[in-house]
C-alpha positions as CSV (number, residue, x, y, z in Angstrom):
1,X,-33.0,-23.4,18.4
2,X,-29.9,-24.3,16.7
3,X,-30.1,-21.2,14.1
4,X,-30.6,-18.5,17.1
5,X,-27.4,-20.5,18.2
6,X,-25.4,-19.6,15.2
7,X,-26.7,-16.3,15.2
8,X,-25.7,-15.4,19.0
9,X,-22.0,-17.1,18.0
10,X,-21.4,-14.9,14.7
11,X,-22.8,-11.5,16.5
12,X,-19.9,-12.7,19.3
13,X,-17.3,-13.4,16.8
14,X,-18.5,-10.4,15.5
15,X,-17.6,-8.1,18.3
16,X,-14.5,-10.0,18.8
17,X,-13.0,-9.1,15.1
18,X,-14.6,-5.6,15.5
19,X,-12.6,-5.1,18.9
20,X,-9.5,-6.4,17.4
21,X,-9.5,-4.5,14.1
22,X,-9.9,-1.4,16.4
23,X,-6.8,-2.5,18.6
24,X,-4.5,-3.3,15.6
25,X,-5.9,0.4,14.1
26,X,-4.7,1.9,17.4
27,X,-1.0,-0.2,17.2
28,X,1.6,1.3,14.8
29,X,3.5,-1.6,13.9
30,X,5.6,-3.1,10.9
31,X,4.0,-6.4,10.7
32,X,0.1,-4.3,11.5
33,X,-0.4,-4.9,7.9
34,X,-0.2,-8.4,7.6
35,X,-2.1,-8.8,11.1
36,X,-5.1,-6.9,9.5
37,X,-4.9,-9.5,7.0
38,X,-4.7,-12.4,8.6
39,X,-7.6,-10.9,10.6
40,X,-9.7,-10.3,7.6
41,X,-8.6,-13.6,6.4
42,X,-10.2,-15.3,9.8
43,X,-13.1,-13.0,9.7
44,X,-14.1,-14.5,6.1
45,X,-13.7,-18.2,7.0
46,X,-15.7,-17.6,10.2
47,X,-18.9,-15.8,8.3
48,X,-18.7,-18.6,5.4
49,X,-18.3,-20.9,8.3
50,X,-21.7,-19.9,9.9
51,X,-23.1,-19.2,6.3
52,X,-22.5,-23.1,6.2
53,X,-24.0,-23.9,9.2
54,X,-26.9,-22.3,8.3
55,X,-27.4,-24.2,5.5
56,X,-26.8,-27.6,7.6
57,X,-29.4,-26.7,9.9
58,X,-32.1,-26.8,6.7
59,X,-30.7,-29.8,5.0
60,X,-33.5,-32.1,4.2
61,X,-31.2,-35.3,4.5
62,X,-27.8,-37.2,4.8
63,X,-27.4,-37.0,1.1
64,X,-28.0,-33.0,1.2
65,X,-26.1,-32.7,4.2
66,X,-23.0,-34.4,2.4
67,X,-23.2,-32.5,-0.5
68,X,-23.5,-29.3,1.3
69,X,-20.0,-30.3,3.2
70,X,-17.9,-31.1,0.0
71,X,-19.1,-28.4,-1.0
72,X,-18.1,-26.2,1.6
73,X,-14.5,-28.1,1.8
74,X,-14.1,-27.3,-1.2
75,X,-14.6,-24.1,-1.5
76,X,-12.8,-23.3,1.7
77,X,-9.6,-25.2,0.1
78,X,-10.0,-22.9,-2.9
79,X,-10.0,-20.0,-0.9
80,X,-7.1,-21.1,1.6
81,X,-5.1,-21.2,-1.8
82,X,-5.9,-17.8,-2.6
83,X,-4.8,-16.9,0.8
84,X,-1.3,-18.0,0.6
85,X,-0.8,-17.4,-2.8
86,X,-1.6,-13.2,-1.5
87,X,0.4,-13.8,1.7
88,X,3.5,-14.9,-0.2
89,X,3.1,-12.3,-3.0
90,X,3.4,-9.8,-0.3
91,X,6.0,-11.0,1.7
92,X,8.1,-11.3,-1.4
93,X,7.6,-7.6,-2.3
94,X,8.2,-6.6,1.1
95,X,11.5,-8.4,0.7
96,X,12.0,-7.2,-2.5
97,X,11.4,-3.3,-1.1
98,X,13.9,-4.4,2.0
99,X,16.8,-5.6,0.0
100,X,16.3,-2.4,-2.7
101,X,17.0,-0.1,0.3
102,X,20.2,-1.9,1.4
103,X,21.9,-1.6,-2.1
């Protein structure tokens, strides 16, 4: 029951991102860029989110079950890192590209 659960959640969060990818696609904007990747950015936390509940929903015990977690927090740390190290390489090009054109 509780995996048919997660699977009717991700095929709606599904749908959600692919209705909002096709919105941004259909919005010329400066900042559509960066909103694409903060989308894509969501998108990957929510399917490693319900990868992770998978997992939870065939641990054998509390032990597994806590391992599994530290795990996952782990790994989601890692990759908010990654994030905002990409993020803030690009906004410092950007500004880099904006202050080039005003000398």
């Amino acid at each position: 029951m509780a995996e048919k659960a997660i699977e009717q959640a991700e095929r709606a969060f599904s749908m959600f991102f692919d209705a909002a990818n096709k919105s941004l696609a259909s919005i010329p904007h400066p900042a559509t860029e960066a909103s694409k990747q903060a989308l894509s950015f969501a998108e990957q936390n929510m399917k490693a989110s319900f990868d992770h509940a998978r997992k939870l929903v065939h641990a054998a015990d509390l032990q597994e079950t806590m391992q599994l977690q530290s795990e996952f927090l782990k790994s989601q740390f890692t990759n908010a890192g990654e994030h905002m190290k990409k993020v803030t390489g690009e906004m410092v090009s950007a500004a880099r590209d904006a202050s080039k054109g005003k000398l």
